[in-house]
TORKOL-4160 file (C-alpha; in steps of 0.2 Angstrom, whole numbers, padded with zeros to 4 digits, m for minus):
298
<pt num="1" X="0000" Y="0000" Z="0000"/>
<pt num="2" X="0006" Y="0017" Z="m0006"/>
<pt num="3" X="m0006" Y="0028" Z="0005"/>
<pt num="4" X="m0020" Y="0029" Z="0019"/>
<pt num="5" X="m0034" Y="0029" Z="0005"/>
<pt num="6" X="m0026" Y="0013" Z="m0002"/>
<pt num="7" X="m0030" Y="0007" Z="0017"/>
<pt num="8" X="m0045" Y="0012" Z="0019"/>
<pt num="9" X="m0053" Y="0005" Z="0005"/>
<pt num="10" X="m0044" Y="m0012" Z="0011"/>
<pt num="11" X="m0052" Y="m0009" Z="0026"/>
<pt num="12" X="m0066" Y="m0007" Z="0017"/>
<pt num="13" X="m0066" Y="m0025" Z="0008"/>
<pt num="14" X="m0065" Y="m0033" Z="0023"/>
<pt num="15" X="m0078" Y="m0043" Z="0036"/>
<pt num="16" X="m0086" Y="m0031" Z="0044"/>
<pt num="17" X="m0077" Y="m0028" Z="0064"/>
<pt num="18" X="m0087" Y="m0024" Z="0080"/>
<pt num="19" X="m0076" Y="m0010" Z="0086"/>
<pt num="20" X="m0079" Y="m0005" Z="0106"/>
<pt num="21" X="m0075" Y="0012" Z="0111"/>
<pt num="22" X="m0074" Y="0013" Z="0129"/>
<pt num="23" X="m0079" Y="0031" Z="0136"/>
<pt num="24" X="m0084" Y="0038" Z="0118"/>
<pt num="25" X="m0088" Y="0056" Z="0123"/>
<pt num="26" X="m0076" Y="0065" Z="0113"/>
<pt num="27" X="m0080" Y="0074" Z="0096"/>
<pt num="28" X="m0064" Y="0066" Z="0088"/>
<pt num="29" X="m0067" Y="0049" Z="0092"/>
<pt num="30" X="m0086" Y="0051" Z="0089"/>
<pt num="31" X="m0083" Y="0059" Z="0070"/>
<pt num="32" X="m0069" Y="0044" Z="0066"/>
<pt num="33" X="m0080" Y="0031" Z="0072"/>
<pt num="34" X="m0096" Y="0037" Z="0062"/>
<pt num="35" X="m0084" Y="0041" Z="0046"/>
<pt num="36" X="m0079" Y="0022" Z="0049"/>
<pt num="37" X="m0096" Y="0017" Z="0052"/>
<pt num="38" X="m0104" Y="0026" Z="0036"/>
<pt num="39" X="m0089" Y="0017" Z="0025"/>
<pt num="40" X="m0096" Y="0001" Z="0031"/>
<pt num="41" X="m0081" Y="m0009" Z="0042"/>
<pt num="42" X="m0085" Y="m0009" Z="0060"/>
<pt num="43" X="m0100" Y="m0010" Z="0070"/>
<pt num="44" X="m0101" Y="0002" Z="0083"/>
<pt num="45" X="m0101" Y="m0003" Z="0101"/>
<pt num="46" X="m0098" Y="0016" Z="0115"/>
<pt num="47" X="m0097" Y="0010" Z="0133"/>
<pt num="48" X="m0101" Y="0025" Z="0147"/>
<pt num="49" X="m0114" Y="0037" Z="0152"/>
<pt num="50" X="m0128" Y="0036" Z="0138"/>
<pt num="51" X="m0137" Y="0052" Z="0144"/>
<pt num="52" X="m0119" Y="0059" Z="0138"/>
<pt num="53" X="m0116" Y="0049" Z="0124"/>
<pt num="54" X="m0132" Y="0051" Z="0116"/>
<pt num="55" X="m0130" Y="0070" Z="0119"/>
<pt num="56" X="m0115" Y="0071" Z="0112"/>
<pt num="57" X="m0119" Y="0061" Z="0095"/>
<pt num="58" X="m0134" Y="0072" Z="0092"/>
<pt num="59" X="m0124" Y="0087" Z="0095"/>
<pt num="60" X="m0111" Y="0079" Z="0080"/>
<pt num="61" X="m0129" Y="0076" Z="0070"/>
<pt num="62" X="m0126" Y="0058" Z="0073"/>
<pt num="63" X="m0139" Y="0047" Z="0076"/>
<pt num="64" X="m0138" Y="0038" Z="0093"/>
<pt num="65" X="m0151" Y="0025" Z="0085"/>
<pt num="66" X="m0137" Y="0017" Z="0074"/>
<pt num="67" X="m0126" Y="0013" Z="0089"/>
<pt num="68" X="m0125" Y="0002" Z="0103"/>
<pt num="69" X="m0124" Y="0010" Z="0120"/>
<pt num="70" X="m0119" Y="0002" Z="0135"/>
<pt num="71" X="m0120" Y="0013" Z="0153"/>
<pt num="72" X="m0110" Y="0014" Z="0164"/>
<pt num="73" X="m0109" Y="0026" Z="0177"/>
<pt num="74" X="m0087" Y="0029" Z="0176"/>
<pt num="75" X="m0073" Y="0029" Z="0164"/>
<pt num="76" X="m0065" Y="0013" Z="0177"/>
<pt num="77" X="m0084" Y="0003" Z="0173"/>
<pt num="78" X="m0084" Y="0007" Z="0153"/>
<pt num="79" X="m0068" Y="0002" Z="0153"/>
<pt num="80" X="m0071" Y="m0014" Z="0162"/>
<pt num="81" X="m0088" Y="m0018" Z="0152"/>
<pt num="82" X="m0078" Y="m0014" Z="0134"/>
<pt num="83" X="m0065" Y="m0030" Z="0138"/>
<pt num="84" X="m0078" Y="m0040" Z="0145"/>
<pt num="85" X="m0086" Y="m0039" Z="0128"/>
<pt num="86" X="m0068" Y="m0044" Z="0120"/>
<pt num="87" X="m0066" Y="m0057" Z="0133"/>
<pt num="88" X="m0084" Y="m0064" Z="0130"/>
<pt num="89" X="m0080" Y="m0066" Z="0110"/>
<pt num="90" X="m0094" Y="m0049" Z="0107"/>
<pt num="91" X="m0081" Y="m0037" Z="0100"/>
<pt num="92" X="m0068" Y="m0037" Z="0089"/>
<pt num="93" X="m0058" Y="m0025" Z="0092"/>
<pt num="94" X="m0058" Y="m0009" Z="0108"/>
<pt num="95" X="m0053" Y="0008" Z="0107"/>
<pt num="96" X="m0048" Y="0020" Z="0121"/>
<pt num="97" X="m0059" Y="0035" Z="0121"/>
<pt num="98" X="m0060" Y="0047" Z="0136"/>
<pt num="99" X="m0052" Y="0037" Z="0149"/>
<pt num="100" X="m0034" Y="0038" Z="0153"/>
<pt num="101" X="m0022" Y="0028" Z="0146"/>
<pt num="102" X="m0015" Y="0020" Z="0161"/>
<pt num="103" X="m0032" Y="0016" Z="0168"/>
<pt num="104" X="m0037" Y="0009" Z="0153"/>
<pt num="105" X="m0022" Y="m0004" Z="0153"/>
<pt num="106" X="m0023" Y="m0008" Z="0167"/>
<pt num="107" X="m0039" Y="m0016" Z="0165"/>
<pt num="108" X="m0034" Y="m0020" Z="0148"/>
<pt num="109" X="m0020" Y="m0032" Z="0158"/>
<pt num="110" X="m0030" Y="m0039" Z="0172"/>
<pt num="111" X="m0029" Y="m0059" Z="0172"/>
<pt num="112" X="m0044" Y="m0066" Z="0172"/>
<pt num="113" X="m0051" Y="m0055" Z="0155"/>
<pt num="114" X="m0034" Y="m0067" Z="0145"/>
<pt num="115" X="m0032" Y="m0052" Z="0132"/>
<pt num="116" X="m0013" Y="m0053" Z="0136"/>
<pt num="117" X="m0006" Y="m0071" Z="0129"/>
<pt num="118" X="0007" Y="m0079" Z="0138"/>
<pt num="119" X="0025" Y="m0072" Z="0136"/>
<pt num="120" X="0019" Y="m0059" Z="0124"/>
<pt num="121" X="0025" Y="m0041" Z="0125"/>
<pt num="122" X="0012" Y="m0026" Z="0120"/>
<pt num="123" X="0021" Y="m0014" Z="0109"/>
<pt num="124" X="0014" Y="0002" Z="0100"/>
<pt num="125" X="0016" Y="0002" Z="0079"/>
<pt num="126" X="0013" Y="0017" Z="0070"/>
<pt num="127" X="0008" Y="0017" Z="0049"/>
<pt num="128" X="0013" Y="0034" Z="0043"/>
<pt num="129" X="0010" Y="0041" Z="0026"/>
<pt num="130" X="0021" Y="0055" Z="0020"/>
<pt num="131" X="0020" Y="0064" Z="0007"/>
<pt num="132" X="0037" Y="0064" Z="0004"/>
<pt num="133" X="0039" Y="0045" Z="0005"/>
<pt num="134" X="0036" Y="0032" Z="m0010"/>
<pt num="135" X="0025" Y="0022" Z="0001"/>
<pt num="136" X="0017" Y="0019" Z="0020"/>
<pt num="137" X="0030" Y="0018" Z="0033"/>
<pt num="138" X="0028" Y="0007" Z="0048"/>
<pt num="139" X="0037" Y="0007" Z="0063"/>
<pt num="140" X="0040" Y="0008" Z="0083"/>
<pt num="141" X="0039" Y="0008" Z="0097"/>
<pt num="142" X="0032" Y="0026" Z="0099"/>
<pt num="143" X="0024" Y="0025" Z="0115"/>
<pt num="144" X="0021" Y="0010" Z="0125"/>
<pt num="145" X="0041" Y="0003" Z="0128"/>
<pt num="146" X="0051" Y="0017" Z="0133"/>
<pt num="147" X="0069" Y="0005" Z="0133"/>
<pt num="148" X="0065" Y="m0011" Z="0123"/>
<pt num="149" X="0080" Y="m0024" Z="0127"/>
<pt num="150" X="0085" Y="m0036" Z="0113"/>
<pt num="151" X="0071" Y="m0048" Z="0118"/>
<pt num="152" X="0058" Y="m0037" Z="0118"/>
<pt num="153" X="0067" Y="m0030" Z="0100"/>
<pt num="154" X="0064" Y="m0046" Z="0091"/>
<pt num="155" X="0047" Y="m0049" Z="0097"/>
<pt num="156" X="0043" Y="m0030" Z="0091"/>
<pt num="157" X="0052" Y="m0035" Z="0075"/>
<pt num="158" X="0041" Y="m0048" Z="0072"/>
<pt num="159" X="0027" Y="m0041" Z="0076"/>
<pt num="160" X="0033" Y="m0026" Z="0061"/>
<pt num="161" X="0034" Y="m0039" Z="0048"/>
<pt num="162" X="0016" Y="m0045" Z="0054"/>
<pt num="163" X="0007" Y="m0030" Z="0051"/>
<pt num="164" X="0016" Y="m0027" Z="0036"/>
<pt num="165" X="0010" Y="m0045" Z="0028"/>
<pt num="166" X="m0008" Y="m0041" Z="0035"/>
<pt num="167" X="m0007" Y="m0024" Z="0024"/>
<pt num="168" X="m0003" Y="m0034" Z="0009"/>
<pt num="169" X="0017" Y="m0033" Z="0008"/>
<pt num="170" X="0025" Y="m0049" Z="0007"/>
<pt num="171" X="0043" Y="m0049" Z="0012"/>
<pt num="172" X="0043" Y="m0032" Z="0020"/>
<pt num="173" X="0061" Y="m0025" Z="0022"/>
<pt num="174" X="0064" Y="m0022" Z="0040"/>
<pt num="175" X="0078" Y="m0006" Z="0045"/>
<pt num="176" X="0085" Y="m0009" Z="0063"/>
<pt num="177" X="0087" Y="0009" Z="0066"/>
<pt num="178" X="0103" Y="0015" Z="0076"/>
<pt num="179" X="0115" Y="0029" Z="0074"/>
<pt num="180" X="0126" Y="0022" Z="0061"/>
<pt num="181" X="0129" Y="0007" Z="0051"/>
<pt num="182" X="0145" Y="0003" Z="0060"/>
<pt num="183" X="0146" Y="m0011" Z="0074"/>
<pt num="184" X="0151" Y="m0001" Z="0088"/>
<pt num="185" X="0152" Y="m0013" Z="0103"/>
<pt num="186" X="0148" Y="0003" Z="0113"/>
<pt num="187" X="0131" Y="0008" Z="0107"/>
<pt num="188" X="0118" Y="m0004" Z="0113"/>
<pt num="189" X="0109" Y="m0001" Z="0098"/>
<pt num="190" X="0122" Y="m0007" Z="0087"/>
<pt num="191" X="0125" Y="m0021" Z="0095"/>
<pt num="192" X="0106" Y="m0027" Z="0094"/>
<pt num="193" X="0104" Y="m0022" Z="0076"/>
<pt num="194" X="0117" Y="m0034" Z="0073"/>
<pt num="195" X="0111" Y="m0047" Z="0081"/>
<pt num="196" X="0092" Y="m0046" Z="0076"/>
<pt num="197" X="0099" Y="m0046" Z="0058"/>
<pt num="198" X="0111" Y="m0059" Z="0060"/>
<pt num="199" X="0096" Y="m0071" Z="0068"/>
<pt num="200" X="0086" Y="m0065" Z="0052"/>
<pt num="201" X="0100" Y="m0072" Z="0042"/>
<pt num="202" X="0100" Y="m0090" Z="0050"/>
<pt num="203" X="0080" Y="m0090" Z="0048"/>
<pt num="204" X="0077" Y="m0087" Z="0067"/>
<pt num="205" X="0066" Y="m0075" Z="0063"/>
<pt num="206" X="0056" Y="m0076" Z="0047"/>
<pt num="207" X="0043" Y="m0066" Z="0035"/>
<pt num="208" X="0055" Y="m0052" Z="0030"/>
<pt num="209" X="0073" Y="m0045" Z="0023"/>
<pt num="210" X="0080" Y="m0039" Z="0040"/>
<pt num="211" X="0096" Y="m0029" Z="0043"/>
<pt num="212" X="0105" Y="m0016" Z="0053"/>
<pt num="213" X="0113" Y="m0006" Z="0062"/>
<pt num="214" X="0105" Y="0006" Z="0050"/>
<pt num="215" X="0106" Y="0026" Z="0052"/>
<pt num="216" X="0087" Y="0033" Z="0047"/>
<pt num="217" X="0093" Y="0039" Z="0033"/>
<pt num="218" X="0100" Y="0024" Z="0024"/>
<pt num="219" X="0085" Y="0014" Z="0025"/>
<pt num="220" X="0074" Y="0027" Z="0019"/>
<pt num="221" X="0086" Y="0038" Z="0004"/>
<pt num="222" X="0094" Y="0026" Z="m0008"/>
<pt num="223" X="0107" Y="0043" Z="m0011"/>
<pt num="224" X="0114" Y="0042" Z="0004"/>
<pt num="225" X="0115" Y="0021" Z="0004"/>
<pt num="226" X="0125" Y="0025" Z="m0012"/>
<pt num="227" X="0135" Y="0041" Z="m0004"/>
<pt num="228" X="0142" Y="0030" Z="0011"/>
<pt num="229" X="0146" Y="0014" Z="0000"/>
<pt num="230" X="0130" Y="0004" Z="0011"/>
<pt num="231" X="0122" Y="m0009" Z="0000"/>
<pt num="232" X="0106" Y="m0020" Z="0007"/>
<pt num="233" X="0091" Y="m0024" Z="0000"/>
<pt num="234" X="0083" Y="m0013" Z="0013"/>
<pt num="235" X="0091" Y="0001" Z="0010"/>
<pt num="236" X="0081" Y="0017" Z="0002"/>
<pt num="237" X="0067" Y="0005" Z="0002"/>
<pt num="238" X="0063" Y="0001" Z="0020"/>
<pt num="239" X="0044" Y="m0004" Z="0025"/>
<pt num="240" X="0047" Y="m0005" Z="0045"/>
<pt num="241" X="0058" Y="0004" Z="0055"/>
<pt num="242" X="0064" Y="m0003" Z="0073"/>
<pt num="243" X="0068" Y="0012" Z="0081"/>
<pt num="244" X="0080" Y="0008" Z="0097"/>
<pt num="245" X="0069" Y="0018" Z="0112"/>
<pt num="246" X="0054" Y="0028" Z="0113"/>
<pt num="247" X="0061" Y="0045" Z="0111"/>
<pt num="248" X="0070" Y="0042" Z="0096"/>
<pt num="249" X="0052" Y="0033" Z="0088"/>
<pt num="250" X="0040" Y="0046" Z="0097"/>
<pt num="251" X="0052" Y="0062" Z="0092"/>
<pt num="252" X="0050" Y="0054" Z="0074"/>
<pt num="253" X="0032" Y="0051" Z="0075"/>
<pt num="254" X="0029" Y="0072" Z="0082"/>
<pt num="255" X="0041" Y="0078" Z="0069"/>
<pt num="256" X="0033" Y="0070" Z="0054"/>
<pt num="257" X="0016" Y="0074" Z="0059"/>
<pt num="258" X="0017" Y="0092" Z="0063"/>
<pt num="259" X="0031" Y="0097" Z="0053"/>
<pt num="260" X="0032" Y="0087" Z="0037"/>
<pt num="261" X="0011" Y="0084" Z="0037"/>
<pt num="262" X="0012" Y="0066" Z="0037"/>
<pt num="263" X="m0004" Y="0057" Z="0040"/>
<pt num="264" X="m0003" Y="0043" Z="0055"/>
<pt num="265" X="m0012" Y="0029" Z="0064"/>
<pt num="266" X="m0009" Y="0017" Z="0075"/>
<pt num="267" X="m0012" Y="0001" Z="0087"/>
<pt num="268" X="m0005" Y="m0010" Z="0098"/>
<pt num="269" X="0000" Y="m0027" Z="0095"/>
<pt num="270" X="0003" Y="m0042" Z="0106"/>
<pt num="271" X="m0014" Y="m0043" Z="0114"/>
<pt num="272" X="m0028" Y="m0055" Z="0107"/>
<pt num="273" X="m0036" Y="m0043" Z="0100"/>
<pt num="274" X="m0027" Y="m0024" Z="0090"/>
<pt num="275" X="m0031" Y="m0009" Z="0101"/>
<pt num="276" X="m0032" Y="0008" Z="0096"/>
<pt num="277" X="m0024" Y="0019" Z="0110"/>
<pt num="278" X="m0025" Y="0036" Z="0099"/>
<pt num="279" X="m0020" Y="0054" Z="0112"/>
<pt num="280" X="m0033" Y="0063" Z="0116"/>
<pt num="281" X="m0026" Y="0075" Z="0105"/>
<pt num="282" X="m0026" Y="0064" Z="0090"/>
<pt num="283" X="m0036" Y="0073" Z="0073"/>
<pt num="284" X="m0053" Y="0063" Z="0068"/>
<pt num="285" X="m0041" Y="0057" Z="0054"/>
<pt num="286" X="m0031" Y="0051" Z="0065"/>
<pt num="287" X="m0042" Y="0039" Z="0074"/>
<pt num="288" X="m0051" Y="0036" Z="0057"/>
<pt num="289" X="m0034" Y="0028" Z="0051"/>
<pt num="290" X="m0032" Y="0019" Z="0067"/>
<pt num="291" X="m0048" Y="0011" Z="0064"/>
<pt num="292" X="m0047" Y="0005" Z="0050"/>
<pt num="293" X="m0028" Y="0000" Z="0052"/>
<pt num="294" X="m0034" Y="m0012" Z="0067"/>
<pt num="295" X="m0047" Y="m0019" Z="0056"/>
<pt num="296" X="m0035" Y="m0024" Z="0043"/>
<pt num="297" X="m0024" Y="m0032" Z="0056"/>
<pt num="298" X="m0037" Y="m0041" Z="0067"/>
C-alpha cells in the first residue's frame, strides 16, 4: 500500500469488525468512528454514560439510534464492560476514548479477561503516510516501551513484519534503526541491530529482509546508501523501521506529523485482539486511520 486511502478502501473489503469504544464522549473519536461506520467496516459498540453519549452524538448530527450504547456510570466501569465484551467473543476490536491511558491498561491487563497471551509483549506500531515517502511507513515503538531490550526488540520485529504481511506486503524490508551502520560494541543499539539481523540471516526470525545497524537515513534515501558505499536490500526501500527507544520513535512520529504533514495511525499489537490507544489530542483522521488499520490487522 502506497497511502492511507489505499488502506481504507482495504479496510473497506474486509468482514465487517465490532469495534468497542470505551468512554466515547469526545467529538474526535465520535466523528472517526461514524466516518468508519458510514464506509461500512465496523459495528459500533460506545461504553459509558448514555445520557452523555447520546448528547453528544446528536450534538455531532449523529444518530444515537445506529449505535449500541452500554451505561456505565465511570470511565473505570466502561472500561471494564468494553474488555468483558472482547473477553466474551462480542467485539472485535476496543478503542480508548476518554479514559486515561494508564487506567485503561490496566484493565486491559487484568488476568482473568486473558487479552494478554502468555510471554507476549504489547508494543505500539505506527503506519505513517508522508508525502514525501514512495510508500506507508511502519514502525515503533512510539509509546508504549520506553527502553526495549534485545528480547523485547525481536518480538517487536516480528510483530513489524506481521502488520506489514496483513497490509498486503509480502517480504517487508525491516531497517533496525541505530545511529550508524558501523558495529560499535559501545552503542547498545548497534550491538542489537546486529544481532536481530544476524538471527534474520540464519532464519530465526522469518517473513522479511531484515538488517542493521541502519542510520534513518540509509533505510529510507537510496542517495545516501550510495554516498556512504552501504548496500542492502533494505536500504532506500525500508517498509518498517525498529527504532532503538521511545524518544527516538516518538520524536520521529511528532516531527513527521506536525512538521512534514504526514498522515498517522496506530495500534497496539501483542494482545488478542489490536487496540487503538489514539492521544486525546489525535485529529478525527487520526483515529479514522487507526480504525481501519486495526481492522485490517485483526
Amino acid at each position: 500500500m502506497k497511502n492511507f486511502k489505499e488502506l481504507l478502501e482495504a479496510a473497506k473489503k474486509q468482514p465487517i469488525k465490532r469495534l468497542v469504544v470505551v468512554n466515547g464522549v469526545d467529538v474526535h473519536t465520535l466523528e472517526a468512528l461514524d466516518e468508519a461506520v458510514t464506509m461500512g467496516f465496523v459495528e459500533p459498540i460506545l461504553t459509558g454514560n448514555e445520557e452523555r453519549i447520546k448528547g453528544k452524538l446528536s450534538s455531532l448530527n449523529i444518530d444515537p439510534g445506529k449505535y449500541k450504547i452500554i451505561h456505565a456510570d465511570s470511565s473505570r466501569a466502561a472500561t471494564e464492560a468494553a474488555v468483558k465484551l472482547v473477553h466474551d467473543g462480542d467485539a472485535d476490536l476496543i478503542m480508548k476514548g476518554m479514559v486515561s491511558t494508564d487506567k485503561f491498561m490496566k484493565v486491559l491487563l487484568k488476568k482473568e479477561y486473558g487479552l494478554l497471551p502468555s510471554r507476549a509483549t504489547l508494543s505500539h506500531i505506527s503506519v505513517m503516510d508522508n508525502p514525501n515517502y514512495h510508500k506507508l511507513l511502519i514502525f515503533s515503538d512510539a509509546a508504549v516501551i520506553p527502553y526495549p531490550d534485545l528480547k523485547q526488540k525481536i518480538l517487536m520485529t516480528e510483530y513489524l513484519i506481521h502488520a506489514s504481511q496483513q497490509l498486503g506486503i509480502e517480504d517487508p524490508k525491516v531497517a533496525v534503526i541505530a545511529p550508524t551502520e558501523q558495529i560499535i560494541i559501545s552503542i547498545q543499539s548497534c550491538m542489537d541491530g546486529a544481532t536481530i539481523a544476524k538471527m534474520s540471516e540464519h532464519g530465526q526470525i522469518e517473513g522479511g529482509i531484515v538488517d542493521g545497524p541502519m542510520a534513518l537515513d540509509v533505510a529510507i534515501d537510496s542517495y545516501s546508501a550510495d554516498i556512504k558505499g552501504f548496500k542492502s536490500p533494505v536500504t532506500g526501500d525500508a517498509d518498517c523501521l525498529l527504532f532503538p527507544t521511545i524518544d527516538a520513535a516518538n520524536v520521529f512520529y511528532k516531527t513527521n506529523s506536525q512538521l512534514c504533514n504526514a498522515e498517522m495511525s496506530g495500534v497496539i499489537a501483542g494482545a488478542r485482539v489490536p487496540v487503538v490507544v489514539s492521544s486525546r489530542g489525535d485529529s478525527e483522521k487520526t483515529k479514522l486511520n487507526s480504525i481501519a488499520l486495526a481492522s485490517l490487522l485483526s
